[in-house]
C-alpha positions in Angstrom: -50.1 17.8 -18.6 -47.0 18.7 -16.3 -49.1 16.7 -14.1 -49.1 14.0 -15.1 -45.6 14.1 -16.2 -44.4 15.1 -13.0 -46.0 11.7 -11.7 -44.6 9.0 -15.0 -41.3 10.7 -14.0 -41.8 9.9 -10.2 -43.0 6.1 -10.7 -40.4 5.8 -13.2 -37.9 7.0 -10.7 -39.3 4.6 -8.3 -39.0 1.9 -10.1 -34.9 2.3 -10.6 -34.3 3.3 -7.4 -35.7 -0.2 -5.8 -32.0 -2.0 -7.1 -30.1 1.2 -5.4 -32.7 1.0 -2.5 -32.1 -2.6 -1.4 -28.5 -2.7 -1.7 -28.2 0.7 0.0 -31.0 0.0 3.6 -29.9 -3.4 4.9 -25.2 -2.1 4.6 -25.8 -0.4 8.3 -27.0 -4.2 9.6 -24.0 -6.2 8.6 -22.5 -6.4 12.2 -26.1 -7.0 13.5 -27.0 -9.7 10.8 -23.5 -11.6 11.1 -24.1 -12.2 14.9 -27.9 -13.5 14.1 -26.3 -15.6 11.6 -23.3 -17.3 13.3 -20.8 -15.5 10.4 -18.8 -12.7 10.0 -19.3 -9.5 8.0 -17.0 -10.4 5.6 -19.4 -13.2 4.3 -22.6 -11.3 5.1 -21.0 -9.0 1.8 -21.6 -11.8 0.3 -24.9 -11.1 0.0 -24.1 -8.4 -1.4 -22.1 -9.3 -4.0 -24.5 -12.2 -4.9 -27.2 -9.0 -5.5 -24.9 -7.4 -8.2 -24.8 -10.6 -9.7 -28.2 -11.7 -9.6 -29.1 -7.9 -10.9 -26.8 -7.9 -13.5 -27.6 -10.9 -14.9 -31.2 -10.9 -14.9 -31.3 -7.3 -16.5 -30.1 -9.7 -19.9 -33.4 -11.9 -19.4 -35.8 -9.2 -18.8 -34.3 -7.0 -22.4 -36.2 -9.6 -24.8 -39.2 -10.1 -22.6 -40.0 -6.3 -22.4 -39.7 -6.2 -26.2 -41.7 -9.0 -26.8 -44.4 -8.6 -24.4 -44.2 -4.9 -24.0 -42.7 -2.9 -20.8 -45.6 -3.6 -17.9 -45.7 -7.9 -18.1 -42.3 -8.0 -17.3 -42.7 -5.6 -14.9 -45.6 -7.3 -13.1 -43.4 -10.3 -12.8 -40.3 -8.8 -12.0 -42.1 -6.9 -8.6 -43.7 -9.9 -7.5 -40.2 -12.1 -7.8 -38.8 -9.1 -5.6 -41.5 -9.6 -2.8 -41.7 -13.2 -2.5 -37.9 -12.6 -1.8 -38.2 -10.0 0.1 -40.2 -11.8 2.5 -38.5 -15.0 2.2 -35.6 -13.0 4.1 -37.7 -12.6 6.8 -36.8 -16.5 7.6 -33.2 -16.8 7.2 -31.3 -19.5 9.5 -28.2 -19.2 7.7 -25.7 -17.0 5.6 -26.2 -19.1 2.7 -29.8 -18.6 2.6 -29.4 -14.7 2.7 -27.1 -15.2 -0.3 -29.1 -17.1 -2.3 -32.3 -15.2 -1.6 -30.4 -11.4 -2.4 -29.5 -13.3 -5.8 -33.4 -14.3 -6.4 -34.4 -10.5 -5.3 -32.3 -9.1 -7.5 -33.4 -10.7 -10.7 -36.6 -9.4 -9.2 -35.5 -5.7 -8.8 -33.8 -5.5 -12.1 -36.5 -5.8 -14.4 -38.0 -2.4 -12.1 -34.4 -0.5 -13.8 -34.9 -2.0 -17.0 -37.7 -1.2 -17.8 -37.6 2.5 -16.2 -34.8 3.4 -18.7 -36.3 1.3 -21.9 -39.5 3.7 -20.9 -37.9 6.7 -21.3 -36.0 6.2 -24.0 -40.3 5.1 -25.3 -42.2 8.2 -23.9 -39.2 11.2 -24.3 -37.7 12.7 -27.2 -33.7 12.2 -27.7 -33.5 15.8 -26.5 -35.5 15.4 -23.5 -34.0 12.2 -22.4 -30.7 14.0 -20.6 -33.2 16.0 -18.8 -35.7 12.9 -17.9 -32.7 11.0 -16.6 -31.4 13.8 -14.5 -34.9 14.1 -13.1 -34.9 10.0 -12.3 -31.1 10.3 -10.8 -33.2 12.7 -8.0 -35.1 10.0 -7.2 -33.0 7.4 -7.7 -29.6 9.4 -5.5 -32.3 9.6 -2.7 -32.1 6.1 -2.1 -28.6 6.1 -0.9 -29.7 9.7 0.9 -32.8 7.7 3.2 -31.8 4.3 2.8 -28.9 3.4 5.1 -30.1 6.7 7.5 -33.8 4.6 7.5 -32.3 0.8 7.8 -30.1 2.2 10.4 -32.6 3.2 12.3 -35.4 0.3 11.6 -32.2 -1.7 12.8 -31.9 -0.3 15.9 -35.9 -0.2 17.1 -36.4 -3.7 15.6 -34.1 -5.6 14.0 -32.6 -6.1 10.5 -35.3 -8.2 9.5 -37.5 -5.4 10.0 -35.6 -3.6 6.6 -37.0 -6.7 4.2 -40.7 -6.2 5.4 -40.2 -2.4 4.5 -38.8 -3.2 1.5 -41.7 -5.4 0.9 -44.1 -3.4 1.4 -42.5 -0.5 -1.0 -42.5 -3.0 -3.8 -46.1 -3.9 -3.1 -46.2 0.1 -3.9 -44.9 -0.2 -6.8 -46.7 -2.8 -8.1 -50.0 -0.9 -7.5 -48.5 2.7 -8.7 -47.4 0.4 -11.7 -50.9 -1.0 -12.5 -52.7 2.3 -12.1 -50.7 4.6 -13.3 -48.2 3.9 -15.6 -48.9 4.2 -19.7 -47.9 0.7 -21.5 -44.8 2.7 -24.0 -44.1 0.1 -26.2 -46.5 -2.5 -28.3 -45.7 -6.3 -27.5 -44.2 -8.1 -30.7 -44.9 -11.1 -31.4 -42.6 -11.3 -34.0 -40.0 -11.0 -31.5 -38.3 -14.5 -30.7 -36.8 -15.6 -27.6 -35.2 -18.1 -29.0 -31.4 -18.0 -27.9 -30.0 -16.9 -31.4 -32.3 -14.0 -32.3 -31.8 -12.7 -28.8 -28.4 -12.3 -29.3 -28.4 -11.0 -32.8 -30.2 -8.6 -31.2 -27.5 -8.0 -28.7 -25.1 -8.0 -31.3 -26.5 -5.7 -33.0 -27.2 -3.2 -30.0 -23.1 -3.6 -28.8 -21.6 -2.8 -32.2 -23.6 0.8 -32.8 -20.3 3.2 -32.0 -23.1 5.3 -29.7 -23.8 2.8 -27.4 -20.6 1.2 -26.6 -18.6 3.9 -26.1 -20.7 5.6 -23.6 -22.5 2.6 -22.0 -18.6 1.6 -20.8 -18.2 5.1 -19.5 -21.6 4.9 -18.1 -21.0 1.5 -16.2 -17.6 2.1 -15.9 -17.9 5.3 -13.7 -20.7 3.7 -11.9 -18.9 1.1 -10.5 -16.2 3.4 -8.2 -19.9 3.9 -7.0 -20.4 0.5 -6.3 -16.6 0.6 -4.8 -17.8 3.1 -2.3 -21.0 1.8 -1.0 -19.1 -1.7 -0.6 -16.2 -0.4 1.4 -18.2 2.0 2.8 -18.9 -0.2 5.8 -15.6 -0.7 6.9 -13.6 2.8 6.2 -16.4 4.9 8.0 -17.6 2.4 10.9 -14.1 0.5 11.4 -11.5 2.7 10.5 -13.2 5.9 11.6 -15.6 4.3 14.3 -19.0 5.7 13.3 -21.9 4.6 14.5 -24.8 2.7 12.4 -26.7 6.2 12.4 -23.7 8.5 11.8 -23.3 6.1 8.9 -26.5 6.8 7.5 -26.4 10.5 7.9 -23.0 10.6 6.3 -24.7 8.5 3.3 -27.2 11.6 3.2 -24.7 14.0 2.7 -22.8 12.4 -0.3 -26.3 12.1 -2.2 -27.0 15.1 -1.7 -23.9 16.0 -3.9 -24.8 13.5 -6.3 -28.9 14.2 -6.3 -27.7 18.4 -6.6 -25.0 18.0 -9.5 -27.2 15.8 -11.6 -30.1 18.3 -11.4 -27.6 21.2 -12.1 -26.6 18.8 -15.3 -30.2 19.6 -16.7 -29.9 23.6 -16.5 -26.5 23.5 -18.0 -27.9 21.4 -20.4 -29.0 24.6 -21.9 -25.5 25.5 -22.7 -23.9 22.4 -23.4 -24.3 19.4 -25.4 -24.2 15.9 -23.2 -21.2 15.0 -25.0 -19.5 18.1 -23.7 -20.6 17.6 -20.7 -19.3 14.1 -20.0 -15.8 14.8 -21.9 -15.4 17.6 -18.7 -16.4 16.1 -16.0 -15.3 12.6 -17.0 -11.7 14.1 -17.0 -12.4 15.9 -13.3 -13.6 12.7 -12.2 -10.7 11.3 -12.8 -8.2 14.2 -11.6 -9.9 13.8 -8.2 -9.8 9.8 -7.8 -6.0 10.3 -8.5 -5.8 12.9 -5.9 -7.8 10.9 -3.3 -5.3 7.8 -3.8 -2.2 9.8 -3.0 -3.5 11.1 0.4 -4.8 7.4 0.5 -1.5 6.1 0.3 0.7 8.9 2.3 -1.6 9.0 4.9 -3.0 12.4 4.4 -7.0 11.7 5.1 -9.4 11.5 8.0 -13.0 11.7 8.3 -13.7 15.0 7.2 -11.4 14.8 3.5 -12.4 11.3 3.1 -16.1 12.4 2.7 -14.9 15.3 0.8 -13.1 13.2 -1.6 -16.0 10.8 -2.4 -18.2 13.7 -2.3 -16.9 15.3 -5.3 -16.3 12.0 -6.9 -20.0 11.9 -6.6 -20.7 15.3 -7.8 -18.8 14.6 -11.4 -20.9 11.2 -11.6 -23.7 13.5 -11.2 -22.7 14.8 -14.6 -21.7 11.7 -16.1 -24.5 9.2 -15.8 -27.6 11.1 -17.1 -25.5 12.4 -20.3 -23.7 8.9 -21.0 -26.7 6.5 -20.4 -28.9 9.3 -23.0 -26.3 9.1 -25.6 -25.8 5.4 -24.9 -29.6 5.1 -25.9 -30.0 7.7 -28.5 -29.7 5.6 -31.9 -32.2 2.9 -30.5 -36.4 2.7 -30.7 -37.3 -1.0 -32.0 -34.1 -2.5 -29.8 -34.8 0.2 -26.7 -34.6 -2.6 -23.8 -32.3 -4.9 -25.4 -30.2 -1.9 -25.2 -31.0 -0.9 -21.9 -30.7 -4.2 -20.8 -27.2 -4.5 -22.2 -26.5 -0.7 -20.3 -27.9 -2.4 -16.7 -26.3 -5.3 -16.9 -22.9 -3.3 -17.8 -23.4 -1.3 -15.0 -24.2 -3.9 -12.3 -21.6 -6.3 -13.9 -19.1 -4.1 -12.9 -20.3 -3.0 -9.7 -19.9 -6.7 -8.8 -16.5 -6.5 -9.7 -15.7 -3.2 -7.9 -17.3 -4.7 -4.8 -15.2 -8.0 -5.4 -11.8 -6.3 -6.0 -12.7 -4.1 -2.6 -13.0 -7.6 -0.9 -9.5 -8.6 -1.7 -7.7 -5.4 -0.6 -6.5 -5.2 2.9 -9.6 -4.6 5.2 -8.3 -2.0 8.2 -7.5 0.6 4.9 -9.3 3.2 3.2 -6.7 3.3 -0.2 -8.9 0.2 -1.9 -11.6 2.6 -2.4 -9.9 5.6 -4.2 -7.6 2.7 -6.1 -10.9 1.1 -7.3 -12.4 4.9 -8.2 -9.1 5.6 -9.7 -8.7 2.8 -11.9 -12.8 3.2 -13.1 -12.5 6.7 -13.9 -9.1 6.4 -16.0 -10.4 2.9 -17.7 -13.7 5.2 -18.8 -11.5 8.2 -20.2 -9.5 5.7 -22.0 -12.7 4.2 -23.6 -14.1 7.6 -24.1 -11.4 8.6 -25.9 -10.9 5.5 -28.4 -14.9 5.2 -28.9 -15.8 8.9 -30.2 -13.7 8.9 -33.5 -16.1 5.8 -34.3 -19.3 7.5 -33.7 -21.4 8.7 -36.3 -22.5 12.8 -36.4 -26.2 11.9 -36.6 -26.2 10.2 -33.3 -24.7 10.5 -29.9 -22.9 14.0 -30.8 -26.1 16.1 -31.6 -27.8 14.5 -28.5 
């Protein structure tokens, strides 16, 4: 029995990691793909930002699908979408092709997160969904630990096209592992319309349960100084600090390890805490040490060493935050389970977009954008903590 739930953790874990997995390989090829491509690397981000896009977006079509047609359909679809991309960026000629291909992978990859999370919230138990999601954020915080260290290195022996046949092939993976392996959770309803009104009754009715959009904004909100990072990431550690494409993956490593270590410590002190507790604490350390890293930021106070330090333990308090909030975001739902998740995905990717676009404007030869994005995240989500929980009902999110 722990079996097998060892392995529906693991697939499930899989299966939200591909999003974080093909944004986080193919960062260390910029440089290498702008000069294939005639561009620069300011519009090779593009393709980038065109992914958070596409990924937020789609996760809003693939909500009513997996609750009309139950979780694996969708699924099916979503992974095949993915490698047909995947594959079509093997053939690039041109920037603008990379950007609108990302887009089409990504409302591929996005139906592999939403329907991970609407599958938990299916298969565990309200208390056993902090502990489930903590288990997933291994899996998932190892993407950013392998991914850029792996691309970087694929890069070097053979190309960045080389990234997009791996990432193929670990979709193809999926797929199978997905077929074999993995339970259907939730009956398909036919009943369910997909009709553009009923959808977003639906919707409507997931965003105005207290629960859900309290924490889904601190969720989503915190997430994207995450997306902040990994977007500037590029230029503050291989411009301003002049590491190499490997040292750039191996410095990747080290900050997951912080985040993949602090969200498994979040499911042992789950046994003294409640997940409300839990967020409340570290959403307000969070914040404390965004504000600290802007200061040095902005007198000039950081190198290498306190830089990664910094984002580190930004990290290590998202570690806390994310498996907590995105339980008690889902806690009053069953029937409406990947509308809701949906809603939570596209939330979170939504804003990593906008992260990623406000790090774009910022001055370029800086590291301050990335604390002031991380700053401004973590302060917007206390403030939204703090005027959402007087609305939330005793019987939900606060017993979770």
């Amino acid at each position: 029995m722990a079996r097998s739930k060892f392995l529906l953790i693991f697939i499930l874990g899989l299966l939200a990691a591909l999003g974080p997995f093909s944004i986080d390989m193919y960062l260390p090829g910029f440089k290498a793909i702008a000069k294939d491509l005639h561009t620069d690397v300011a519009n090779v981000s593009l393709s980038l930002s065109s992914f958070f896009i596409g990924i937020s977006a789609g996760q809003l079509l693939y909500g009513p699908l997996l609750d009309k047609f139950g979780r694996k359909k969708p699924l099916y679809f979503g992974l095949a979408l993915y490698i047909a991309a995947s594959l079509g960026c093997l053939f690039v000629t041109s920037i603008d092709q990379l950007i609108v291909l990302r887009f089409v992978q990504a409302i591929g990859s996005c139906a592999t997160a939403v329907a991970a999370v609407a599958m938990v919230r299916d298969l565990f138990t309200v208390e056993e969904s902090p502990k489930v999601f903590a288990s997933l954020m291994l899996v998932i915080a190892a993407s950013p630990m392998l991914a850029p260290t792996a691309g970087g290195y694929f890069i070097a022996a053979m190309g960045w096209p080389s990234v997009f046949v791996f990432l193929s092939f670990m979709a193809l993976l999926m797929l199978v592992l997905s077929i074999w392996k993995l339970p259907e959770s939730y009956k398909p309803d036919p009943s369910y319309s997909l009709k553009p009104k009923p959808i977003l009754s639906n919707f409507l009715v997931v965003i105005k349960e207290p629960s859900f959009y309290t924490y889904a904004l601190v969720s989503a909100i915190t997430f994207s100084g995450l997306f902040a990072y990994v977007s500037s990431s590029p230029i503050v550690f291989m411009d301003i600090y002049q590491v190499s494409e490997t040292g750039y993956g191996w410095i990747f490593a080290l900050l997951s390890a912080f985040f993949i270590g602090f969200s498994q410590v979040n499911s042992y002190i789950l046994r003294w805490f409640t997940s409300k507790q839990i967020v409340n604490w570290a959403l307000l350390a969070q914040a404390i040490v965004s504000i600290l890293f802007l200061v040095a930021a902005l007198h000039n106070l950081l190198n290498l060493y306190t830089t990664v330090s910094f984002i580190a333990l930004f990290l290590a308090c998202l570690g806390f935050i994310n498996p907590n909030a995105s339980a008690l975001a889902l806690a009053p739902f069953s029937k409406n389970a990947g509308s809701a998740s949906a809603l939570m995905g596209a939330l979170q990717m939504g804003l990593g977009a906008l992260a990623s676009a406000l790090i774009s404007v910022f001055a370029a030869d800086a590291v301050w954008p990335m604390p002031a994005v991380m700053t401004m995240a973590a302060l917007i989500a206390l403030c939204c903590l703090f005027l959402g929980s007087s609305q939330i009902r005793p019987n939900t999110a606060n017993n979770a």
